[in-house]
DOMI-104360 format. One line per 4 residues: their letters; for each residue x, y negated, z negated of C-alpha. Coordinates in Angstrom, 1 decimal, decimal comma. Each point is the difference from the previous one (the first is absolute). Example, Ala and Ser with C-alpha at 12.3 -4.5 7.8 and 13.67 -1.06 7.14 Angstrom:
2
AS> 12,3/4,5/-7,8 | 1,4/-3,4/0,7 .
This chain:
482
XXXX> 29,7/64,4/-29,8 | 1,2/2,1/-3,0 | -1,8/0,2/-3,4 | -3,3/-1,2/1,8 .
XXXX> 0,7/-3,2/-0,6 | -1,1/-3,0/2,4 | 2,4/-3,3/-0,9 | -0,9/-3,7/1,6 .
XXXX> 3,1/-2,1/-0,8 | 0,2/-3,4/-0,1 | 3,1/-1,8/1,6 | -0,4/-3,3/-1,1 .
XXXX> -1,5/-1,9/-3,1 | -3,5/-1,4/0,9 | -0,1/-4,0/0,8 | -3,0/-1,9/-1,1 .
XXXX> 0,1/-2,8/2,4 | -1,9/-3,7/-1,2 | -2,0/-1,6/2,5 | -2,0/-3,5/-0,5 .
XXXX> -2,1/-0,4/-2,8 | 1,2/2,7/-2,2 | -0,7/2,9/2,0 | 1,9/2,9/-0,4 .
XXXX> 0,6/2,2/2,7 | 1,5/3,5/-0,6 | 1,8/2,3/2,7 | -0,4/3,1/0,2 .
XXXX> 3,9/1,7/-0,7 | 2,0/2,0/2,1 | -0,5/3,6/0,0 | 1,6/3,2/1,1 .
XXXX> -0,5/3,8/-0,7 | -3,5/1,9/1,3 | -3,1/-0,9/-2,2 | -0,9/-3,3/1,1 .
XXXX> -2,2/-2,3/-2,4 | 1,0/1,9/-3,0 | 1,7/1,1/-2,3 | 0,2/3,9/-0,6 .
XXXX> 1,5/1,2/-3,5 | -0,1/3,6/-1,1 | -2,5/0,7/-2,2 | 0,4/2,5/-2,8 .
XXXX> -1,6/3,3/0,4 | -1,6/2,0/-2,7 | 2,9/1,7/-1,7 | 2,2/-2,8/0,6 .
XXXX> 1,8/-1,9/-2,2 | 0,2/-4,0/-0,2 | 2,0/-1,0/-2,6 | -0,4/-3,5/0,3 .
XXXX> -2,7/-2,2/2,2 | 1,4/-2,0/3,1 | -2,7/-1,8/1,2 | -3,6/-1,1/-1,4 .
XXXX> -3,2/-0,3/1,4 | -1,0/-3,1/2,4 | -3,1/-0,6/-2,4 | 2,5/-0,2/-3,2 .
XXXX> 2,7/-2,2/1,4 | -1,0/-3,0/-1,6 | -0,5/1,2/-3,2 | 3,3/2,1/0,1 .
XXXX> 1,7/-2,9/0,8 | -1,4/-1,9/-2,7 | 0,6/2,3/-2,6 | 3,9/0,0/0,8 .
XXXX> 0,1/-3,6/0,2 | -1,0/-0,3/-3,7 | 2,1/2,8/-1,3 | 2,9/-1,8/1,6 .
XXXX> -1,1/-3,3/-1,5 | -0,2/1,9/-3,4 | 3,3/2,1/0,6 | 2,4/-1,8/2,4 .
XXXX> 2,5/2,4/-0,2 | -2,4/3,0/0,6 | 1,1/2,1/3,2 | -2,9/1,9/0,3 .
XXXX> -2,1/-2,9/0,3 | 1,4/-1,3/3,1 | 0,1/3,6/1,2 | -3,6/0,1/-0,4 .
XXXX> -0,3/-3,8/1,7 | 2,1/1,6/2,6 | -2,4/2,5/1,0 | -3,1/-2,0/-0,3 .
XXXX> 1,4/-2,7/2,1 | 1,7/2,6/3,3 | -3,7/2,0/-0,6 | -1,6/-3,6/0,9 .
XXXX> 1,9/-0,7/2,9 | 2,7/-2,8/-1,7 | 3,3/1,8/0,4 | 2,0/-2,9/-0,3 .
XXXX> -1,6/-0,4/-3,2 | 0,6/3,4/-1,3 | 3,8/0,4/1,2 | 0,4/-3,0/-2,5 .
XXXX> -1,8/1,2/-2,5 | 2,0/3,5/0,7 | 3,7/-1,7/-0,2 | -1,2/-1,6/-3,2 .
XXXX> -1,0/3,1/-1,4 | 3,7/1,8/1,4 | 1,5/-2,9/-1,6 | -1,5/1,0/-3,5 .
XXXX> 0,4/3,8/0,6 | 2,4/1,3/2,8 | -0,6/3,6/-0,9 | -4,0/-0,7/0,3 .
XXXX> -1,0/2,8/2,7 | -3,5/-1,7/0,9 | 1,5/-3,1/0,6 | 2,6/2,0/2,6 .
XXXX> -3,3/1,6/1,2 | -1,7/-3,0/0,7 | 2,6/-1,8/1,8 | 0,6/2,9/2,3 .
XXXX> -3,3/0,1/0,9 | -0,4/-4,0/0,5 | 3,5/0,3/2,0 | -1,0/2,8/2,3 .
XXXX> -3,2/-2,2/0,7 | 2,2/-3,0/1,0 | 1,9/2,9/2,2 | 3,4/0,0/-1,9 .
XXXX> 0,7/3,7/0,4 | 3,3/-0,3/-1,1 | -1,3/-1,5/-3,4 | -3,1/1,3/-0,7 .
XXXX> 2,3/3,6/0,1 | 2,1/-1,7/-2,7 | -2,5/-0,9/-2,6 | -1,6/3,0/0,6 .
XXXX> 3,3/2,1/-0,5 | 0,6/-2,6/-3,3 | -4,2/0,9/-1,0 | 1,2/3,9/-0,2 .
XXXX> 3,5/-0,9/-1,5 | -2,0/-1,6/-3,0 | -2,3/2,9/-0,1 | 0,7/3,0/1,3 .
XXXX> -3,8/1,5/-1,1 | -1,9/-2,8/2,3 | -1,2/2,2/2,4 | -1,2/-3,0/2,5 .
XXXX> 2,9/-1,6/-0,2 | 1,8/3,0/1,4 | -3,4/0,8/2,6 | 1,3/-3,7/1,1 .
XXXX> 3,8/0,8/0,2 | -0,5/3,3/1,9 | -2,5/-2,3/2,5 | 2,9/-2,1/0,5 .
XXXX> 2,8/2,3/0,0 | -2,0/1,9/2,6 | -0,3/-2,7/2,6 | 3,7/-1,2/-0,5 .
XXXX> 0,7/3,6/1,6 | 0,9/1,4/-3,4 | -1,7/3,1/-0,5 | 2,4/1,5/-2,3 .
XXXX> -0,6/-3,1/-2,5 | -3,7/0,5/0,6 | -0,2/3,9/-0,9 | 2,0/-0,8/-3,1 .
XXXX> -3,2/-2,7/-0,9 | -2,6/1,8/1,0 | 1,1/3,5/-1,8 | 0,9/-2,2/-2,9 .
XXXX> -3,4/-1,0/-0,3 | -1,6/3,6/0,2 | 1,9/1,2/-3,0 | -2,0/-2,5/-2,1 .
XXXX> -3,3/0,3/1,9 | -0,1/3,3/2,0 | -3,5/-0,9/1,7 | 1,3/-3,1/1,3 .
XXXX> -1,4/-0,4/3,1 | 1,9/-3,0/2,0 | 2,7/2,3/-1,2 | -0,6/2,8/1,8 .
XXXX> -0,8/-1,0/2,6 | 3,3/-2,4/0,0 | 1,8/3,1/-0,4 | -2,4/1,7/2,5 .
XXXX> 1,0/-2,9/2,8 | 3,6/0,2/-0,9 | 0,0/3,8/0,3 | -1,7/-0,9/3,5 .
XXXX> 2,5/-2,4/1,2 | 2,7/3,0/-0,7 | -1,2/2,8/2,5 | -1,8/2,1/-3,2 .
XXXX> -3,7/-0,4/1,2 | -0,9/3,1/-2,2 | 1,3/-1,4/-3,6 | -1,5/-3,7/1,2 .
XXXX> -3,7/1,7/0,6 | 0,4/1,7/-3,7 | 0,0/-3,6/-1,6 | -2,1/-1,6/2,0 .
XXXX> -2,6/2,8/-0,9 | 0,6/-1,0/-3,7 | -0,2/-3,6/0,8 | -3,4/0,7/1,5 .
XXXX> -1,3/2,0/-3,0 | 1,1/-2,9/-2,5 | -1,7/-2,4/2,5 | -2,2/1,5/2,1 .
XXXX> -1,1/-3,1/2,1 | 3,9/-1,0/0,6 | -0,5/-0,3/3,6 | 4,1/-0,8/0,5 .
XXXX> 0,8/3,2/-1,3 | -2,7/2,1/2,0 | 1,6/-1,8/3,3 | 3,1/1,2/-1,1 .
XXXX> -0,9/3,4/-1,1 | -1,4/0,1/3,4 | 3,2/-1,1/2,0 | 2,1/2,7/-1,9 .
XXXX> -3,0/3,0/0,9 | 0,7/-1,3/3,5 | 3,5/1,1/-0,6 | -0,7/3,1/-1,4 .
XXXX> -2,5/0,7/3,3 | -3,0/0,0/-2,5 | -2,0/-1,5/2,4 | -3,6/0,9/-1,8 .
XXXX> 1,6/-1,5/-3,5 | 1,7/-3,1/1,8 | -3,9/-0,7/1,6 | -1,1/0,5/-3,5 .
XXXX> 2,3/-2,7/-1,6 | -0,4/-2,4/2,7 | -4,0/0,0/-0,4 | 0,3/-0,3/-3,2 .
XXXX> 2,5/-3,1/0,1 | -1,8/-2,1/2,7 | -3,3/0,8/-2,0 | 1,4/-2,8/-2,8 .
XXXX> 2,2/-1,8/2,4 | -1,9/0,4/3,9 | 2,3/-2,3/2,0 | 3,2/1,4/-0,9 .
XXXX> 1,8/0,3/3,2 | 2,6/2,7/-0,7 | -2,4/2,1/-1,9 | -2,9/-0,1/3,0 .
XXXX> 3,0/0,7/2,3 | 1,2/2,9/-2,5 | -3,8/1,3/0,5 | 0,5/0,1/3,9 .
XXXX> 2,6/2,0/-0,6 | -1,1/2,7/-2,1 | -3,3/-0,2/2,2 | 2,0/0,4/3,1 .
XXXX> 2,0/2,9/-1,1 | -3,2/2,0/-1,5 | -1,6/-0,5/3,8 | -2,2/-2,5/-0,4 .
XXXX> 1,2/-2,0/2,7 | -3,4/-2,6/0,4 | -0,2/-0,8/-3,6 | 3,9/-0,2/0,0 .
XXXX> 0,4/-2,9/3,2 | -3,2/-1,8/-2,0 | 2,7/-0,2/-2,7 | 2,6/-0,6/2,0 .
XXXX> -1,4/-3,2/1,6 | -1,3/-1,4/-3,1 | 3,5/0,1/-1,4 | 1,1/-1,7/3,0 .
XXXX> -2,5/-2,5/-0,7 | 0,8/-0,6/-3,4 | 4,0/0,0/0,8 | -1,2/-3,2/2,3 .
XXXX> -1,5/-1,7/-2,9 | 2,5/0,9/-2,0 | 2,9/-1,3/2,8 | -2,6/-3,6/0,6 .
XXXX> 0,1/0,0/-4,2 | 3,6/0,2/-0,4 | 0,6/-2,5/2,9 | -2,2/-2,6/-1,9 .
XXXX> 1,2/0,6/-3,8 | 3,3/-1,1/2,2 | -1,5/-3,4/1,8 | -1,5/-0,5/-3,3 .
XXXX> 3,6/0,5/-1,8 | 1,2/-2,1/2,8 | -2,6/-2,9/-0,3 | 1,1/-0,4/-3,6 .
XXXX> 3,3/0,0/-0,1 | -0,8/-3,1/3,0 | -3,1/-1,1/-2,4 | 3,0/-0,2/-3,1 .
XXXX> 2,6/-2,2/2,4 | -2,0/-2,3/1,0 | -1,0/0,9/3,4 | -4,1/-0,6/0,1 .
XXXX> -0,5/0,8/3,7 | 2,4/3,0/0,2 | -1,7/1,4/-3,1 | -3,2/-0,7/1,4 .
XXXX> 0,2/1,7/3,4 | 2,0/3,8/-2,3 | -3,3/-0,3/-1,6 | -1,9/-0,1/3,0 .
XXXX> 2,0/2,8/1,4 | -0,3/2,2/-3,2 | -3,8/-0,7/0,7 | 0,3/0,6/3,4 .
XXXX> 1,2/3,7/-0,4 | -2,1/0,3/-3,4 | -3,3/-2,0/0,1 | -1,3/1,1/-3,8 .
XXXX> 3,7/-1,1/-1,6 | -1,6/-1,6/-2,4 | 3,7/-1,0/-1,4 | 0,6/-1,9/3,5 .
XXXX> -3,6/-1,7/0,0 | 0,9/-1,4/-3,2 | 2,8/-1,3/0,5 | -0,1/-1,6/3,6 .
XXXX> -2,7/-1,8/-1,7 | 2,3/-0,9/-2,8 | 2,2/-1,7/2,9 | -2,7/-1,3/2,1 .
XXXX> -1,3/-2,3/-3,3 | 3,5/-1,2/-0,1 | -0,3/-1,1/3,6 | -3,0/-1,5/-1,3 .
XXXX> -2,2/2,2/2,0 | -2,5/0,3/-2,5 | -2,7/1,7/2,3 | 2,2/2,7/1,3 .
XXXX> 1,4/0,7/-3,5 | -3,1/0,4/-1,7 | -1,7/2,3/2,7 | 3,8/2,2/-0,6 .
XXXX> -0,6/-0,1/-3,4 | -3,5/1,4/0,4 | 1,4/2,7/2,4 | 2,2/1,2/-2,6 .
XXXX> -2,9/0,5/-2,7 | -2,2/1,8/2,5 | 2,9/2,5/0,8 | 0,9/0,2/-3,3 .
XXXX> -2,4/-1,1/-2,9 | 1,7/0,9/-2,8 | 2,9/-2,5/1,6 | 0,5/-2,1/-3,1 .
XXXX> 2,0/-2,7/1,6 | -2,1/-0,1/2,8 | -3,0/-0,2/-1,9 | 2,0/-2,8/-1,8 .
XXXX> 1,3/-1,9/2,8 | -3,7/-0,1/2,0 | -1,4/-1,3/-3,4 | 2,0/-3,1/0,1 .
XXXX> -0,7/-0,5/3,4 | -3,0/0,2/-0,2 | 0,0/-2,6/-3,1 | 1,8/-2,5/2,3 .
XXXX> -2,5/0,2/2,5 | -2,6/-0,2/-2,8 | -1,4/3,1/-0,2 | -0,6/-0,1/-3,6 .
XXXX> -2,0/3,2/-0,5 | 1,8/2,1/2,7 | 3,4/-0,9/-1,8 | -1,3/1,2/-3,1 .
XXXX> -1,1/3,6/1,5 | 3,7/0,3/1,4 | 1,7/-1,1/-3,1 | -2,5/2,4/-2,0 .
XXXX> 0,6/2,8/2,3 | 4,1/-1,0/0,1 | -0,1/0,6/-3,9 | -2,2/3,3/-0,5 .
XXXX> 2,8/1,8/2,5 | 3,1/-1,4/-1,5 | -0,9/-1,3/-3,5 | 3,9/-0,7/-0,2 .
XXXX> 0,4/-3,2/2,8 | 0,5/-2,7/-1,9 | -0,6/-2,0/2,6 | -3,7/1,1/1,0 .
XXXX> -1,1/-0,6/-4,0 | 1,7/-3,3/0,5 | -2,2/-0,8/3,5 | -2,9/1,9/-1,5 .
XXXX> -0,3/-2,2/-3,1 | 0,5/-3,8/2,4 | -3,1/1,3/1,7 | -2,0/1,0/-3,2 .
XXXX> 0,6/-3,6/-1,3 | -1,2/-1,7/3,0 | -3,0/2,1/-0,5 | -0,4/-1,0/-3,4 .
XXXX> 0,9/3,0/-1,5 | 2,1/-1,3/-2,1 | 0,2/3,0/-2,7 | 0,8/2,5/2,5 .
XXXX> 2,4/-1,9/1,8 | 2,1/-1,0/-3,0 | -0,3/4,2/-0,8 | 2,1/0,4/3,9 .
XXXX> 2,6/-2,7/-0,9 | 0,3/1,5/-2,9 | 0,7/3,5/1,5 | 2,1/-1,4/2,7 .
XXXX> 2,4/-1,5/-2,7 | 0,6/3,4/-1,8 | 1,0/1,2/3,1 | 2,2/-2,4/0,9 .
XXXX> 0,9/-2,3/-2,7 | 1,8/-2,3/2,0 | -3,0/-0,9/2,9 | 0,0/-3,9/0,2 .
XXXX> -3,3/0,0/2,1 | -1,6/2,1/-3,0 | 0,8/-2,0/-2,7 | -0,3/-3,1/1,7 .
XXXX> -3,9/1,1/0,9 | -0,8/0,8/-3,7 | 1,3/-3,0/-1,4 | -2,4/-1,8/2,5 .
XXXX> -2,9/1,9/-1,0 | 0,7/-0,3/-3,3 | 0,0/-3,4/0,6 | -3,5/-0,5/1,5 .
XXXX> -2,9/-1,4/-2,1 | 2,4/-1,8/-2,2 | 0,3/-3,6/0,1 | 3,5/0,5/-0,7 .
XXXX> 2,3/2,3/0,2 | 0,6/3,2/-2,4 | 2,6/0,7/-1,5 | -0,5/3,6/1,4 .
XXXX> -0,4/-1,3/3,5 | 3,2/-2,3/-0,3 | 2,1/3,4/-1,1 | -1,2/1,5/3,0 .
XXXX> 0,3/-2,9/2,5 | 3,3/-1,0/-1,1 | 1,4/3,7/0,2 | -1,3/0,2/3,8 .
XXXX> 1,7/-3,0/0,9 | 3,2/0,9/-1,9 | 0,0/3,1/2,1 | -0,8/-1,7/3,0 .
XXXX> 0,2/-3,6/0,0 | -1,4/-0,7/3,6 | -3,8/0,6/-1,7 | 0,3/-3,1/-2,2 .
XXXX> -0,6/-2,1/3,4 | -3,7/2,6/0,1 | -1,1/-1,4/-3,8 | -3,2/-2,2/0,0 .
XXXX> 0,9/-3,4/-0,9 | -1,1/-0,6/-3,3 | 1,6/3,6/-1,2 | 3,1/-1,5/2,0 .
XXXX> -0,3/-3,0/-2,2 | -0,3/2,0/-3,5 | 2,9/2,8/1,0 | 2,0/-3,4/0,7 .
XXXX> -0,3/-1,0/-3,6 | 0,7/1,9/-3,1 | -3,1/1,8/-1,9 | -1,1/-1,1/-3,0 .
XXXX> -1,7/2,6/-1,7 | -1,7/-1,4/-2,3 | -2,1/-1,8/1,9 | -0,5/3,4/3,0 .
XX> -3,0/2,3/-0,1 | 1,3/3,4/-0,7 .
């Protein structure tokens, strides 16, 4: 794949589905492209130049979020500030969030390259092609010095079959940074793709010394040696790329090559046959990223038991998907097959425990089935990996306040409403905590209750009676504890 980059693209925005008693159940989305799980972005090599930032770090979502939140309550019309709440929100997973919060930033600034940069980037992961090459063209056109917008239009050009446009970008951005080294070894792939192996293994060479441990540009290196008969150096570059990256399938099966070719027939057939191997997983991977795609586009119509038995196929080809584990259980709890659901939600965080949703999504299971304690590991373990799901802070905090901890929990409602303003369940939750220990009801807790139920009114018939009885009748402040 040229410039070393690994894409997983999402084709459709992520559902949260609401099941009996609050409980929020999130699917897993639908994904295409060849690093499953993840998401892969280039990362800057020493030498390189980043003009400006793109994403931030899972452990600073929150805060980032907050912090553009109060600019933009200070400065409506500031731009920047819902750039900035842009990018904190796609980095924490909410890119329905951040596409808003990108429009309303275009809407203040249409020449604002970021802004262009960012809704490429959240485009390309809903897997508008067609777009996300737009905004990223738009991202240059407003600044022709952003050298990642351009590594992003060359990336795009490249796989739409335009490798003219792509050279253009990528030499474009080795006039301002010479040592780029997604640059060259763009240019280095593009060179490839035209029949001039030689010129290709020159840039990839200098995209190796700027990076020395880019393992996409020592497989290609090694595929253009292979051209050039370099059979010794082609060995070399393939060792050197499955040393970062083992199970690479094309760069083990360049290895056989070389290995074959330089007489060293044993070793080469081992490495033919493991690259077989890994082809098969590769083949069993892509045929359940397609059951799964299937599953929820069924899941999204309305068809439980069609969804239901994609997932089980996905599974069927791929039993670790944690993607499919998660979200057959997500269907199954619908069905109200509580059992099933929870022991698919628990699947899903043993393949994959860094699974946020899953983490999430066994969490309130497990509350409903009165696991107080268990739910609070998931939900604690749902937060540390994606600090930026609203929805687990929400969970997490209705579990601390059942165990009393009333402090922390009001701290994760807190944190779930700066990342999504708008979450009925959240404030709903806080007002009622507020509200505990009072013999009436604050005027803090009111605010809270009343915006949850404005937001969604179906939680009113959920209030205690006597706080039904008080939000019936107008406050009187002067006689509420504040």
């Amino acid at each position: 794949m040229p410039f070393g980059r690994e894409i997983k693209v999402e084709r459709s925005k992520a559902a949260r589905w609401l099941a009996t008693g609050c409980l929020v159940l999130v699917p897993s989305v639908l994904w295409m492209g060849d690093a499953r799980g993840q998401v892969t972005e280039r990362q800057p090599g020493e030498g390189e130049i980043t003009p400006e930032a793109t994403t931030v770090p899972p452990d600073q979502v929150v805060a980032a979020v907050a912090a553009a939140r109060k600019v933009i309550h200070e400065h409506r019309d500031s731009a920047n500030a819902y750039l900035q709440l842009g990018i904190a929100l796609r980095s924490g997973g909410d890119l329905e969030g951040a596409m808003d919060a990108i429009h309303l930033a275009l809407s203040l600034d249409p020449t604002l390259s970021g802004a262009w940069m960012q809704k490429g980037l959240i485009t390309l992961q809903n897997g508008t092609l067609k777009a996300a090459t737009d905004a990223f063209h738009k991202a240059v056109d407003a600044a022709p010095q952003s050298i990642a917008a351009r590594l992003e239009l060359a990336s795009m050009l490249f796989r739409n079959g335009d490798f003219e446009g792509a050279s253009q970008q990528v030499e474009a951005v080795l006039q301002l940074d010479p040592g780029n080294a997604n640059a060259l070894d763009g240019l280095g792939f593009i060179q490839l793709q035209r029949g001039d192996p030689r010129s290709a293994a020159a840039n990839f060479r200098k995209a190796i010394a700027a990076r020395p441990h880019y393992s996409a540009a020592q497989q290609n290196l090694g595929n253009a040696l292979l051209g050039l008969g370099d059979w010794a150096g082609a060995r070399q570059a393939f060792e050197q790329a499955l040393a970062d990256k083992p199970d690479e399938v094309m760069a083990v099966y360049g290895l056989a090559t070389a290995l074959r070719h330089l007489g060293d027939s044993a070793k080469a057939e081992a490495e033919f046959g493991r690259a077989k191997s890994l082809m098969r997983m590769n083949t069993a991977m892509a045929r359940a990223q397609s059951e799964n795609n299937r599953g929820l586009q069924l899941w999204y119509a309305g068809d439980l038991t069609g969804a239901a038995a994609a997932f089980r196929s996905a599974l069927a080809e791929d039993p670790t998907y944690a993607e499919s584990h998660n979200n057959l259980g997500g269907v199954l709890w619908q069905q109200n097959n509580q059992k099933e659901a929870t022991q698919e939600f628990a699947a899903a965080a043993r393949a994959n425990p860094d699974f946020a949703k899953a983490r999430n999504n066994l969490g309130n299971a497990l509350m409903a089935a009165g696991d107080l304690k268990g739910a609070i590991e998931q939900y604690q373990a749902a937060v540390s990996s994606e600090p930026g799901l609203a929805a687990a802070h929400a969970s997490f905090g209705t579990a601390l306040a059942k165990a009393g901890q009333k402090e922390k929990a009001e701290a994760e409602f807190r944190q779930a409403l700066v990342l999504a303003p708008d979450s009925a369940v959240a404030h709903f939750a806080l007002g009622l905590l507020l509200a505990s220990g009072f013999p009436r009801l604050p005027p803090t807790a009111r605010s809270e209750i009343e915006a949850g139920i404005r937001l969604d009114p179906k939680l009113r018939a959920t209030l205690p009676p006597d706080i039904s009885r008080e939000i019936a009748t107008p406050a009187d402040s002067s006689s509420l504890p504040h």
